[in-house]
N, CA and C atoms of all chains as a GROMACS GRO file, in nm:
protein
  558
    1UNK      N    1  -1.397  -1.058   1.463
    1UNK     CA    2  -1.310  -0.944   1.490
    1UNK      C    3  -1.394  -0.817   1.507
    2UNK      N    4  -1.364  -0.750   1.619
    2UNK     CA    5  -1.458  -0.588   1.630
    2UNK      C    6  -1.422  -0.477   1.596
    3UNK      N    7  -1.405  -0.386   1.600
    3UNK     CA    8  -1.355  -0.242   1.542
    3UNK      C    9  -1.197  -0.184   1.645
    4UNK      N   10  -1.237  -0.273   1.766
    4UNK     CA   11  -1.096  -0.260   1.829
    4UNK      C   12  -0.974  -0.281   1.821
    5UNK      N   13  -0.988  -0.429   1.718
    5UNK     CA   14  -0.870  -0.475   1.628
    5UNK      C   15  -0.801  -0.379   1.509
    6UNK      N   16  -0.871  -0.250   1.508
    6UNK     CA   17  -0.821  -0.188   1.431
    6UNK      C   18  -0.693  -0.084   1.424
    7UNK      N   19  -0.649  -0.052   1.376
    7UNK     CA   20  -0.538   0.086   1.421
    7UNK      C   21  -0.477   0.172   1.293
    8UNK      N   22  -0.542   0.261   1.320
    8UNK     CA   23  -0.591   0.395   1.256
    8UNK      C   24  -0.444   0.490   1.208
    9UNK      N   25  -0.334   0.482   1.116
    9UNK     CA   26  -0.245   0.539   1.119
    9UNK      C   27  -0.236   0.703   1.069
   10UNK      N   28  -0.190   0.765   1.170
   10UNK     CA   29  -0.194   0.911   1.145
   10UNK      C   30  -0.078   0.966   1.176
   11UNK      N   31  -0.065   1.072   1.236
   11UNK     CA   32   0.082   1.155   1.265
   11UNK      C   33   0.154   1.122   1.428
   12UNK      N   34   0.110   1.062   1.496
   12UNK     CA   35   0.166   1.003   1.614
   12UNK      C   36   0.283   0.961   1.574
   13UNK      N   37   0.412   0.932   1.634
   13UNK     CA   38   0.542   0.873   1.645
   13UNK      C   39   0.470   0.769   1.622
   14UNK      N   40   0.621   0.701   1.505
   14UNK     CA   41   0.602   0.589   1.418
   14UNK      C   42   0.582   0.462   1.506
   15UNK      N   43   0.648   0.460   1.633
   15UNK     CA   44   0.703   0.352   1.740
   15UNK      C   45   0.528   0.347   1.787
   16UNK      N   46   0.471   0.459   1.852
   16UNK     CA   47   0.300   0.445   1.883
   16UNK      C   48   0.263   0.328   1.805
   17UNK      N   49   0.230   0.289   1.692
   17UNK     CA   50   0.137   0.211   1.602
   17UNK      C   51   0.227   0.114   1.613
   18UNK      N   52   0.305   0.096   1.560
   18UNK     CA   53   0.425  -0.098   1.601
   18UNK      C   54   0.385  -0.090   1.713
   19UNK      N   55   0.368  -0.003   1.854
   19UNK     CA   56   0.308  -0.101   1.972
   19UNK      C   57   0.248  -0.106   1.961
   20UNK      N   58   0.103  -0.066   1.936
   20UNK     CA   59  -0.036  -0.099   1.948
   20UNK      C   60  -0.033  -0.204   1.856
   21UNK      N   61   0.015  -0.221   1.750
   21UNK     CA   62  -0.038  -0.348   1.702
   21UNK      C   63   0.002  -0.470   1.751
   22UNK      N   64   0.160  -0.432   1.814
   22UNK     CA   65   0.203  -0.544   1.889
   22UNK      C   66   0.147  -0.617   1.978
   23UNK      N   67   0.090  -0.512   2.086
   23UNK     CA   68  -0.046  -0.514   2.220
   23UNK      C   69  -0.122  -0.571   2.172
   24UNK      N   70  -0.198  -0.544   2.080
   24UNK     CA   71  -0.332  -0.634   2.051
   24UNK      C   72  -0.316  -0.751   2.042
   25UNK      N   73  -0.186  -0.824   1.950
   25UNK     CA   74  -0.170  -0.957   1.920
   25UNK      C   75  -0.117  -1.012   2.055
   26UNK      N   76  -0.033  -0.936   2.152
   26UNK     CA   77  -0.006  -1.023   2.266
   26UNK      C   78  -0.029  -0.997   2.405
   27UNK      N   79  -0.104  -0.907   2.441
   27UNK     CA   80  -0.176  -0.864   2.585
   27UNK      C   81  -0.332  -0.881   2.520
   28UNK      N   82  -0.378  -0.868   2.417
   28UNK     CA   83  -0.499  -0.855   2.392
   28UNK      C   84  -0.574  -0.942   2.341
   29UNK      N   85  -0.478  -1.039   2.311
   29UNK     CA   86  -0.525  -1.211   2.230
   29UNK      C   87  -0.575  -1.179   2.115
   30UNK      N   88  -0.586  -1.055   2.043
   30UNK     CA   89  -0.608  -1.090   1.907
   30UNK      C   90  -0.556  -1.162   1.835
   31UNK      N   91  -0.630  -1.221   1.684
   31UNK     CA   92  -0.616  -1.333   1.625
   31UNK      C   93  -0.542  -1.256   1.495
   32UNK      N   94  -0.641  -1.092   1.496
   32UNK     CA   95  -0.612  -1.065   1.360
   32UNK      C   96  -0.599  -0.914   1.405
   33UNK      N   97  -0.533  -0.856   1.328
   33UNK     CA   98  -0.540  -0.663   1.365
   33UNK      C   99  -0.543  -0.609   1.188
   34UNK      N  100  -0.575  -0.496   1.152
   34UNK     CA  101  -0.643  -0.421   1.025
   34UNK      C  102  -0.561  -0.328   1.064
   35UNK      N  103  -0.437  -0.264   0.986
   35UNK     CA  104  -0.352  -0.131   0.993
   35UNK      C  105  -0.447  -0.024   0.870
   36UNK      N  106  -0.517   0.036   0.915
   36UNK     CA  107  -0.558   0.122   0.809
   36UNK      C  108  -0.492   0.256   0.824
   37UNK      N  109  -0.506   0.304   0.652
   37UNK     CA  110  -0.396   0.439   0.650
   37UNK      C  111  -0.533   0.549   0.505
   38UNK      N  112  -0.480   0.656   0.507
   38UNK     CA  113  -0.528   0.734   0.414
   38UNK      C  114  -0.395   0.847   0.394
   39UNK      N  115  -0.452   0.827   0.210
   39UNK     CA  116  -0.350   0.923   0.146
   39UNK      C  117  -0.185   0.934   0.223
   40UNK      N  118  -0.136   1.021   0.252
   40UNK     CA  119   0.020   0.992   0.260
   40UNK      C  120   0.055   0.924   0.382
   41UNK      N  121  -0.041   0.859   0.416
   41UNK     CA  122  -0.019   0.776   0.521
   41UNK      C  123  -0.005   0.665   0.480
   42UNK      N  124  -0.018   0.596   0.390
   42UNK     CA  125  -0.048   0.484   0.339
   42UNK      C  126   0.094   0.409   0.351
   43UNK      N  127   0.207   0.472   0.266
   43UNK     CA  128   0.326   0.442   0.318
   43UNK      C  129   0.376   0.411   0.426
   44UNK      N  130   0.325   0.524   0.588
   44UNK     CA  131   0.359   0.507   0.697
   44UNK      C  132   0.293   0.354   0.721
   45UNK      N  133   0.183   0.335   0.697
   45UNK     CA  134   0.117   0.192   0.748
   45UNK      C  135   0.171   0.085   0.691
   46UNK      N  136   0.248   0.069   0.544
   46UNK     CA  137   0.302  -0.027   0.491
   46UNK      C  138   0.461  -0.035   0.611
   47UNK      N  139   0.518   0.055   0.640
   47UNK     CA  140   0.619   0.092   0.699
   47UNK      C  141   0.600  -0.016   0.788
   48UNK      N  142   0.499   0.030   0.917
   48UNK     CA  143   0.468  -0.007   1.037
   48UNK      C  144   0.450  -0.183   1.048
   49UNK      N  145   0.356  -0.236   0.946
   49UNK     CA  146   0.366  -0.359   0.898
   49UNK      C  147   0.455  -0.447   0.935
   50UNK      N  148   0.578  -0.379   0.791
   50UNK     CA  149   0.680  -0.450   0.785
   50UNK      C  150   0.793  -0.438   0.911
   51UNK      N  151   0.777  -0.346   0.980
   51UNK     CA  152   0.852  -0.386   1.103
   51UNK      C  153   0.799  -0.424   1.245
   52UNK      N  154   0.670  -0.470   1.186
   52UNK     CA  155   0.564  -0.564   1.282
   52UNK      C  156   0.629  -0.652   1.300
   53UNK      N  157   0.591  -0.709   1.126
   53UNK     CA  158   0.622  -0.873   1.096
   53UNK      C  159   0.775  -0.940   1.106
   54UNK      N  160   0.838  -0.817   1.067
   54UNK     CA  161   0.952  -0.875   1.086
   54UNK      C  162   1.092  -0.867   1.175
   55UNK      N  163   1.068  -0.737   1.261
   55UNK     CA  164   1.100  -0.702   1.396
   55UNK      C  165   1.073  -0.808   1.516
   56UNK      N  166   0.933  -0.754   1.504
   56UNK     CA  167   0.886  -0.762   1.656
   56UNK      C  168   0.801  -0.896   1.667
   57UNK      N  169   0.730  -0.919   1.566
   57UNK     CA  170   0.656  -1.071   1.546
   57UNK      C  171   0.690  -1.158   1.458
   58UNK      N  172   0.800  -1.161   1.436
   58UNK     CA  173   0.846  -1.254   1.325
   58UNK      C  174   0.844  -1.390   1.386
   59UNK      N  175   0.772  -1.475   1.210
   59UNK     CA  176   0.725  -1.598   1.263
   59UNK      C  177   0.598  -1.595   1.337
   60UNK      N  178   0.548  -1.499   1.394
   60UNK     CA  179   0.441  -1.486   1.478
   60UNK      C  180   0.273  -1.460   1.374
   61UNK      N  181   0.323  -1.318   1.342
   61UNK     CA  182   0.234  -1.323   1.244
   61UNK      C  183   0.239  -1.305   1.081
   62UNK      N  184   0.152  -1.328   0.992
   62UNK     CA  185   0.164  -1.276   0.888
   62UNK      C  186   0.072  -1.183   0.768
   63UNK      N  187   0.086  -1.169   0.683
   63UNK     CA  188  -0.063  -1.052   0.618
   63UNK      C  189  -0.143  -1.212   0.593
   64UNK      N  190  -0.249  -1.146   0.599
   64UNK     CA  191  -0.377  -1.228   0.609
   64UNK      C  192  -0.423  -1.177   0.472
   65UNK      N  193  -0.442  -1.020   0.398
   65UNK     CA  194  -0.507  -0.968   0.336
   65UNK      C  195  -0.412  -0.800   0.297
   66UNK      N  196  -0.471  -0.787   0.160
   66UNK     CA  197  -0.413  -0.625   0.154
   66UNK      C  198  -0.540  -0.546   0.083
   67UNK      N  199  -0.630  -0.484   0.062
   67UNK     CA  200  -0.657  -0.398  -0.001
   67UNK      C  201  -0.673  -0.244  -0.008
   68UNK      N  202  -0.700  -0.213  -0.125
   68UNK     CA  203  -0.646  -0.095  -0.153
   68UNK      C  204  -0.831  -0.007  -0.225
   69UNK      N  205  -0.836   0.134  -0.154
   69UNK     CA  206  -0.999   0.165  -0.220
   69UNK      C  207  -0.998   0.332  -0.203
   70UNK      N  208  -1.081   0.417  -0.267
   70UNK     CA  209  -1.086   0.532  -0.292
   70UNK      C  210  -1.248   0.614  -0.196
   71UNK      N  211  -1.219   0.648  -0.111
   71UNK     CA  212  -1.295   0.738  -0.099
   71UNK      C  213  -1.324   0.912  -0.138
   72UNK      N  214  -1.451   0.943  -0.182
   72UNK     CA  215  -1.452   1.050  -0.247
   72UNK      C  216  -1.580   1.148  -0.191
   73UNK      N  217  -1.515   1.275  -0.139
   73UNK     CA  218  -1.637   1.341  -0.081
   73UNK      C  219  -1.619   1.481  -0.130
   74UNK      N  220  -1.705   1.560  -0.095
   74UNK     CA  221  -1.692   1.692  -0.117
   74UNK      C  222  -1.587   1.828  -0.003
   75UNK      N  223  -1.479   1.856  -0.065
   75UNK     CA  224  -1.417   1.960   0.041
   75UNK      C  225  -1.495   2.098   0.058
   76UNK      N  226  -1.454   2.174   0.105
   76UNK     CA  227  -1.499   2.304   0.221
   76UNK      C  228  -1.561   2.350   0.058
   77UNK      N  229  -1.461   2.362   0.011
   77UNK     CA  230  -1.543   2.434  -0.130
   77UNK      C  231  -1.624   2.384  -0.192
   78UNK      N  232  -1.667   2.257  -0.183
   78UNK     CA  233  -1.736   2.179  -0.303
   78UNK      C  234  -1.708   2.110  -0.395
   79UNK      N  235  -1.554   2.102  -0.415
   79UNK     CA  236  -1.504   2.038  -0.486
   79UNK      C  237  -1.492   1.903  -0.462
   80UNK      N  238  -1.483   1.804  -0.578
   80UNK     CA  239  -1.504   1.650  -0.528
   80UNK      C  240  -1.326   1.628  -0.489
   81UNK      N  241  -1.333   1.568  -0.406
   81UNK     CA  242  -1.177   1.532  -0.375
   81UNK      C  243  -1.198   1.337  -0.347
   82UNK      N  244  -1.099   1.306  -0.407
   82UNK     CA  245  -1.014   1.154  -0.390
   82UNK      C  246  -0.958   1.139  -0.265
   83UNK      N  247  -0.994   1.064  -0.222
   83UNK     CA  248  -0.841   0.991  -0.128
   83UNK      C  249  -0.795   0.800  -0.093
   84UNK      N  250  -0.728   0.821  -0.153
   84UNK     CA  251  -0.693   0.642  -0.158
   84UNK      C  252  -0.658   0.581   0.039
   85UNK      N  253  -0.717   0.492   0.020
   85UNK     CA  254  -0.694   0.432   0.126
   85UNK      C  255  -0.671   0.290   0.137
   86UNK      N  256  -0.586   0.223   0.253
   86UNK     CA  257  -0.550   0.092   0.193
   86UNK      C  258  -0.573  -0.046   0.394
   87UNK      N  259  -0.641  -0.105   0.342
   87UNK     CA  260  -0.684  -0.180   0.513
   87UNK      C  261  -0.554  -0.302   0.504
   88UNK      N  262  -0.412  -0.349   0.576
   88UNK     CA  263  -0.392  -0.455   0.545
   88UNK      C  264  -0.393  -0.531   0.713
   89UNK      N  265  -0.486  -0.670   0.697
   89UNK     CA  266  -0.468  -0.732   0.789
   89UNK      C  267  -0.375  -0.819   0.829
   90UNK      N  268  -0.343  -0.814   0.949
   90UNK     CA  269  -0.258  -0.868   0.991
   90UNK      C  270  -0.341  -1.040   1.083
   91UNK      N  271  -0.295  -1.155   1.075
   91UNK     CA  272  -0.297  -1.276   1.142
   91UNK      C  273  -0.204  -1.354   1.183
   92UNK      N  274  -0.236  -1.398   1.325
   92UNK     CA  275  -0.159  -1.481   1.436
   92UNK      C  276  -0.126  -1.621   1.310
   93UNK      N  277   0.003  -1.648   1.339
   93UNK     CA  278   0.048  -1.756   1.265
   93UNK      C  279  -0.004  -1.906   1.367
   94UNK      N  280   0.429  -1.261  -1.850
   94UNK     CA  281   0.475  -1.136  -1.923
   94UNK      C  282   0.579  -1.052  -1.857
   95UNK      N  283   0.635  -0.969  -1.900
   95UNK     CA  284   0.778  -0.943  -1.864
   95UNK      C  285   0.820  -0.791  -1.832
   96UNK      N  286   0.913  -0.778  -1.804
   96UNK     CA  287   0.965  -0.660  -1.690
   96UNK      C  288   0.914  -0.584  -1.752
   97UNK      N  289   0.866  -0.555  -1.931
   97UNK     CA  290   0.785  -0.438  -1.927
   97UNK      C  291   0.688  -0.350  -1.899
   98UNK      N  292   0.631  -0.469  -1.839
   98UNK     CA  293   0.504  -0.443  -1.796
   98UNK      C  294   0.485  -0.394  -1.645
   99UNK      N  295   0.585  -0.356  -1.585
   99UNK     CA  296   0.626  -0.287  -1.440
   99UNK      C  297   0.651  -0.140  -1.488
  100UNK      N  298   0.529  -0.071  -1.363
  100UNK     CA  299   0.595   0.103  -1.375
  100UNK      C  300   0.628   0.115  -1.247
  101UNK      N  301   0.774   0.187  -1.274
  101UNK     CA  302   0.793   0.179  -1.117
  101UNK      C  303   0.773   0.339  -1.076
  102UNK      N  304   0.699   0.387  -0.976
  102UNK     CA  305   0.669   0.497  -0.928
  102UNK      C  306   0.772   0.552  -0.868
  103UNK      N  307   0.817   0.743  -0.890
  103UNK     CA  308   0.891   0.807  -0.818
  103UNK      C  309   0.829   0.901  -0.858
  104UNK      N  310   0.943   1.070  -0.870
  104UNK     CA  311   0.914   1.161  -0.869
  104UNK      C  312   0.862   1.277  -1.006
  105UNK      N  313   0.818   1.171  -1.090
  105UNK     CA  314   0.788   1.257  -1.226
  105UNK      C  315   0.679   1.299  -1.189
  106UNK      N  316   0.557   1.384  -1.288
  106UNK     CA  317   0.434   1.383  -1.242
  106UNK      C  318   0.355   1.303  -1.263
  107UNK      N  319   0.253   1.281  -1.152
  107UNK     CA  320   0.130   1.175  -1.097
  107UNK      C  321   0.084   1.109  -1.281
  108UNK      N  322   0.028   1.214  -1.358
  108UNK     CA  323  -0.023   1.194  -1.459
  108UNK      C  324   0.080   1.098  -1.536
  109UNK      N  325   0.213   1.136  -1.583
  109UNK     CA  326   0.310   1.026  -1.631
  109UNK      C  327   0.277   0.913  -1.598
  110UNK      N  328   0.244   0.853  -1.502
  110UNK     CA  329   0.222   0.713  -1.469
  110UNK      C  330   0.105   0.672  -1.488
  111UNK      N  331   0.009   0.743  -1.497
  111UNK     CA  332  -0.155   0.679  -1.493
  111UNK      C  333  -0.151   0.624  -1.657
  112UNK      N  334  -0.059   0.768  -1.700
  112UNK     CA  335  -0.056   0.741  -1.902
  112UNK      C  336  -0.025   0.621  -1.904
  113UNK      N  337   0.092   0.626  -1.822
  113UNK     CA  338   0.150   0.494  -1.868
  113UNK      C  339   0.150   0.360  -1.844
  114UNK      N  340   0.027   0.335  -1.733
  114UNK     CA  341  -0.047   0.240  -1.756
  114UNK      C  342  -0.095   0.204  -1.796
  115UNK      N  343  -0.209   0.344  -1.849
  115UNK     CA  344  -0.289   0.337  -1.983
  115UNK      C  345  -0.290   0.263  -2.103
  116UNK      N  346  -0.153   0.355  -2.116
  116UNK     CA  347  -0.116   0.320  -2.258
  116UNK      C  348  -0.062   0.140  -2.272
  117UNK      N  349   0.004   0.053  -2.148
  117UNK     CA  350   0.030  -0.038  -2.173
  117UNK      C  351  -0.105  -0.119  -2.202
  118UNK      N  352  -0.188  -0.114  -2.120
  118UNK     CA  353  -0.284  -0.170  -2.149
  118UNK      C  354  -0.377  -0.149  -2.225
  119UNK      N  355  -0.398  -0.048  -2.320
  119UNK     CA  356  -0.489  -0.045  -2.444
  119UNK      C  357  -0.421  -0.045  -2.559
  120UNK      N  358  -0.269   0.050  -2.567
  120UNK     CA  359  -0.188   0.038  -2.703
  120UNK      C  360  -0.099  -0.087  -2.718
  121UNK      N  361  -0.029  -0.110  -2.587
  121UNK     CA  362   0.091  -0.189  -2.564
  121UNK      C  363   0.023  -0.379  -2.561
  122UNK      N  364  -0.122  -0.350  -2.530
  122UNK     CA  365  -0.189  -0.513  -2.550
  122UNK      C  366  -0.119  -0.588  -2.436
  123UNK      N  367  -0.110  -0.506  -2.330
  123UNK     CA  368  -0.090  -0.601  -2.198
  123UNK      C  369  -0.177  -0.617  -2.134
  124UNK      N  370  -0.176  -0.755  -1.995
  124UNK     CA  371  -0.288  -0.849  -1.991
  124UNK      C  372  -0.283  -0.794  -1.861
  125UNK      N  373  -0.130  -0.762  -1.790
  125UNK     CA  374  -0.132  -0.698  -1.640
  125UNK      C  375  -0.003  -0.619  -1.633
  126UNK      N  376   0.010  -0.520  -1.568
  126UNK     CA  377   0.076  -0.428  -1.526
  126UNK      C  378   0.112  -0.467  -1.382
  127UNK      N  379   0.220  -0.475  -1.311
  127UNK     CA  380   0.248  -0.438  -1.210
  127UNK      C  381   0.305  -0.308  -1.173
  128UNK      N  382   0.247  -0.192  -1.115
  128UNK     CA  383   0.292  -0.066  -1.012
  128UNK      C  384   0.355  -0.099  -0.904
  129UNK      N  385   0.460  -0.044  -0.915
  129UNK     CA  386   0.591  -0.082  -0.837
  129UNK      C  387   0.604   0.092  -0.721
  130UNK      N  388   0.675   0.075  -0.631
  130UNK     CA  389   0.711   0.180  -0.528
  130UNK      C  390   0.763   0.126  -0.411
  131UNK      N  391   0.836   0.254  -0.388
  131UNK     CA  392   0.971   0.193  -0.260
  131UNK      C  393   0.889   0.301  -0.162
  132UNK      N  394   0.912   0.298  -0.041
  132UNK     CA  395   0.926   0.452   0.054
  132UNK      C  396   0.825   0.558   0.064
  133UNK      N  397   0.828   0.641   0.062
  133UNK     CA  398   0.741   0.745   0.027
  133UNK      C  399   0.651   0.713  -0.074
  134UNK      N  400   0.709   0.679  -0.174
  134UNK     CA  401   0.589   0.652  -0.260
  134UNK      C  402   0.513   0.560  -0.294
  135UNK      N  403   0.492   0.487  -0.225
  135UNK     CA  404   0.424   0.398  -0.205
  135UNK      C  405   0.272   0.433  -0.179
  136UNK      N  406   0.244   0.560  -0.128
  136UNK     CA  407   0.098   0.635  -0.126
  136UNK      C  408   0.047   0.630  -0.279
  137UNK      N  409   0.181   0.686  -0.317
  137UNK     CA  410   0.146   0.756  -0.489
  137UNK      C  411   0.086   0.651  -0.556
  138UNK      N  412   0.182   0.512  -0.516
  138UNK     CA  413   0.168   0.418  -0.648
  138UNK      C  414   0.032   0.351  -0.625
  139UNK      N  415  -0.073   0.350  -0.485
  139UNK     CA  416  -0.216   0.399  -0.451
  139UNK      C  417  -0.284   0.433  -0.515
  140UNK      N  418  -0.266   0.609  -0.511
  140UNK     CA  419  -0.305   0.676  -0.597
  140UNK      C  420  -0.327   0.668  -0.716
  141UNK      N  421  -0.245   0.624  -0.803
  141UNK     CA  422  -0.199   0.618  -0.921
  141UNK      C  423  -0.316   0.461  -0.961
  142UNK      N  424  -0.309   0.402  -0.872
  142UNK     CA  425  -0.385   0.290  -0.905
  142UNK      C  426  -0.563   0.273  -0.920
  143UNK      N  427  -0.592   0.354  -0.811
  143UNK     CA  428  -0.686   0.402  -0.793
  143UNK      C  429  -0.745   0.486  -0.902
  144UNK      N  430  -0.701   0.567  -0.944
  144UNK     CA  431  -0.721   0.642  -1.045
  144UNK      C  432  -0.777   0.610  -1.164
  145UNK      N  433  -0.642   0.501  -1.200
  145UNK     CA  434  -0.641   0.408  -1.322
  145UNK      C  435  -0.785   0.356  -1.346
  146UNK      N  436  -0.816   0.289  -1.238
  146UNK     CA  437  -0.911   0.159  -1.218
  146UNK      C  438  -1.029   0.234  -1.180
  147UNK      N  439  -1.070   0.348  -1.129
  147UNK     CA  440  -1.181   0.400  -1.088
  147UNK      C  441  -1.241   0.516  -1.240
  148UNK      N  442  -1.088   0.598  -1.317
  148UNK     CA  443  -1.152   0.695  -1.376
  148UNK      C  444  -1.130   0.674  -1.537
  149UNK      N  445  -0.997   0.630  -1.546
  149UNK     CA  446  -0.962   0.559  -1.678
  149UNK      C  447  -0.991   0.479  -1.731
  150UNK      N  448  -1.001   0.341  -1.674
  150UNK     CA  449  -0.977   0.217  -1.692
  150UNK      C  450  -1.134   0.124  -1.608
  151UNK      N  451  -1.232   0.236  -1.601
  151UNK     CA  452  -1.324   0.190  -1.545
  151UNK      C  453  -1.372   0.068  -1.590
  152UNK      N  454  -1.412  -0.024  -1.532
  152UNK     CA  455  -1.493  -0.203  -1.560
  152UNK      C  456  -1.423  -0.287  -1.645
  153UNK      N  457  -1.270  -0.204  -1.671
  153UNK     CA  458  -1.153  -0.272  -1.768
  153UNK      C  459  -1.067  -0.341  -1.693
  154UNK      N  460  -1.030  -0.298  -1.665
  154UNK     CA  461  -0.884  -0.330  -1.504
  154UNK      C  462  -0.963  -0.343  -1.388
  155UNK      N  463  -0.841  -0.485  -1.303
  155UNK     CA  464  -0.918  -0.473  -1.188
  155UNK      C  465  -0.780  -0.551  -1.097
  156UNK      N  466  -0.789  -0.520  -0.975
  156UNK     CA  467  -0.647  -0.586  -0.879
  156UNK      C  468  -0.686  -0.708  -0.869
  157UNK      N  469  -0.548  -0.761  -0.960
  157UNK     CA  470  -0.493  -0.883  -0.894
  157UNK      C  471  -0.437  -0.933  -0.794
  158UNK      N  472  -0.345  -0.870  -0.770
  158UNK     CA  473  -0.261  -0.883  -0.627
  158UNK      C  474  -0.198  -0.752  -0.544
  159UNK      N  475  -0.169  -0.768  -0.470
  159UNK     CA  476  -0.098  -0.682  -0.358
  159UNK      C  477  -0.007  -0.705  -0.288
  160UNK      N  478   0.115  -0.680  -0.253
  160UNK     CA  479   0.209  -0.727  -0.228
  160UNK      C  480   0.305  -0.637  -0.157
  161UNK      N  481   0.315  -0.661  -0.027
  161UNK     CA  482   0.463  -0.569   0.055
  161UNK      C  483   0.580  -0.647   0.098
  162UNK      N  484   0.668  -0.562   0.112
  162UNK     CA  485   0.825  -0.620   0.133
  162UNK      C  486   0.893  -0.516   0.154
  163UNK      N  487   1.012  -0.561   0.242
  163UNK     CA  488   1.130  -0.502   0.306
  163UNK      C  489   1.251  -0.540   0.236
  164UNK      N  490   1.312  -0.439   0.218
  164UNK     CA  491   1.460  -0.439   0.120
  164UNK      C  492   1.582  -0.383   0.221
  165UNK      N  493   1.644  -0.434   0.280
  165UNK     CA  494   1.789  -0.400   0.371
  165UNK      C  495   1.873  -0.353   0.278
  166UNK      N  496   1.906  -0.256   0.308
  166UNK     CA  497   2.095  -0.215   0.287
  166UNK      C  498   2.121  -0.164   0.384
  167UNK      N  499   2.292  -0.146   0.293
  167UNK     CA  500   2.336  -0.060   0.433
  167UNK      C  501   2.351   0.095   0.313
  168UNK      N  502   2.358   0.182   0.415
  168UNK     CA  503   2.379   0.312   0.323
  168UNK      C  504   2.521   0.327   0.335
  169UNK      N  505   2.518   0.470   0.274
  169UNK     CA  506   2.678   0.532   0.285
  169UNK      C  507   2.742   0.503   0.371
  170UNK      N  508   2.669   0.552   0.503
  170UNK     CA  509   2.771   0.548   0.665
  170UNK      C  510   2.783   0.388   0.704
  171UNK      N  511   2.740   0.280   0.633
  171UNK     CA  512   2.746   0.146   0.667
  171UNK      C  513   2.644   0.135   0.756
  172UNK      N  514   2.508   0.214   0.775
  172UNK     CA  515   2.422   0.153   0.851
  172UNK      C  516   2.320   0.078   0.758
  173UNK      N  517   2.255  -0.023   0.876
  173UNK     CA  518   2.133  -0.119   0.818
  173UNK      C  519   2.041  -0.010   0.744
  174UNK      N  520   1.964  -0.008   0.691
  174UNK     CA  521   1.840   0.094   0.638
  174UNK      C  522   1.756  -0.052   0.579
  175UNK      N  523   1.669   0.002   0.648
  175UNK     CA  524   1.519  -0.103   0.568
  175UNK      C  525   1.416  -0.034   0.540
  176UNK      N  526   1.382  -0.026   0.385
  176UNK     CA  527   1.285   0.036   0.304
  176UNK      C  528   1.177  -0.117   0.259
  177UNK      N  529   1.031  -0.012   0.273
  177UNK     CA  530   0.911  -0.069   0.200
  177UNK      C  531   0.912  -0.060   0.097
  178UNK      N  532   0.862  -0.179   0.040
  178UNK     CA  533   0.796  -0.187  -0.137
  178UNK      C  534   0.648  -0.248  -0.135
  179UNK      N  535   0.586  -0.186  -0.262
  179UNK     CA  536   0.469  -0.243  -0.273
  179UNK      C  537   0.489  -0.282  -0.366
  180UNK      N  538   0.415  -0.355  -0.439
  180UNK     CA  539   0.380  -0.395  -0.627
  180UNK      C  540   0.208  -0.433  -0.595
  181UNK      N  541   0.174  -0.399  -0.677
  181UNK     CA  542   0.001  -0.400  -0.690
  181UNK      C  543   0.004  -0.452  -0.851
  182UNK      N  544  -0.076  -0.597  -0.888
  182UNK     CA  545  -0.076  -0.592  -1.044
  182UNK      C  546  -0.219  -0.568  -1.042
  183UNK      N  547  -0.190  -0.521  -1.163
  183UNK     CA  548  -0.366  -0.461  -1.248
  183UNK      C  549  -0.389  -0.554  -1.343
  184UNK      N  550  -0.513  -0.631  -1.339
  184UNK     CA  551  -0.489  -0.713  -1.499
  184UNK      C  552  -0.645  -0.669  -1.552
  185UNK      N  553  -0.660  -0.701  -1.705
  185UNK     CA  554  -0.749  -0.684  -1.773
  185UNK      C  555  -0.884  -0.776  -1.732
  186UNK      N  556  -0.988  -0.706  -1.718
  186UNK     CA  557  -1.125  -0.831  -1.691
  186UNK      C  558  -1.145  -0.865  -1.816
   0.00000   0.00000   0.00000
């Protein structure tokens, strides 16, 4: 799998990301696609998922994988800041 | 082990819940916690996990599982509504 299988959830209309992930699994022959999200996105990507799997590919595909991890860097000020982030893959049944 | 051992995430503050994971698992002598969240908060209950396991609960706790799902109703006006859930369990190493 390459970095193209991926899809990056941010503030785009919710419908954007259910197609792209849809596209990949069926114009694009992917096997597997990675919904990654950060901080209050994380929800939106669990969202998108579940009306992947059970909308639009049901029976088709299913989670392959979920995890969940913290990245931590320094903001404008210097301060250390958190942000949770969560990769769940998706696979062709 | 049993429904006590579920926190389910909403709108108290962030800190309430980290305690109270805490506390199940060092006072309360539980082996795993499941963090529960519907909707929106489903980032939080992330967060909240992350936290636990990275600042509290360091080389103590560690994810067991991960887990999403879709819950149908209908609301007031009799429409369908389908909400996300997560549950993430934490168990003791």
């Amino acid at each position: 799998m390459n970095e193209d299988n991926s899809i990056f959830v941010g503030e785009k209309p919710f419908m954007n990301y259910v197609t792209g992930v849809v596209i990949q699994f069926t114009t694009q022959g992917a096997t597997e696609v990675v919904v990654k999200a950060r901080g209050k996105f994380i929800s939106r990507a669990v969202d998108i998922v579940e009306v992947v799997r059970h909308r639009f590919l049901q029976e088709q595909v299913r989670i392959k994988d979920i995890s969940i991890s913290s990245e931590e860097f320094k903001n404008k000020e210097g301060k250390d800041v958190r942000v949770s982030a969560i990769d769940i893959t998706l696979e062709k049944i």
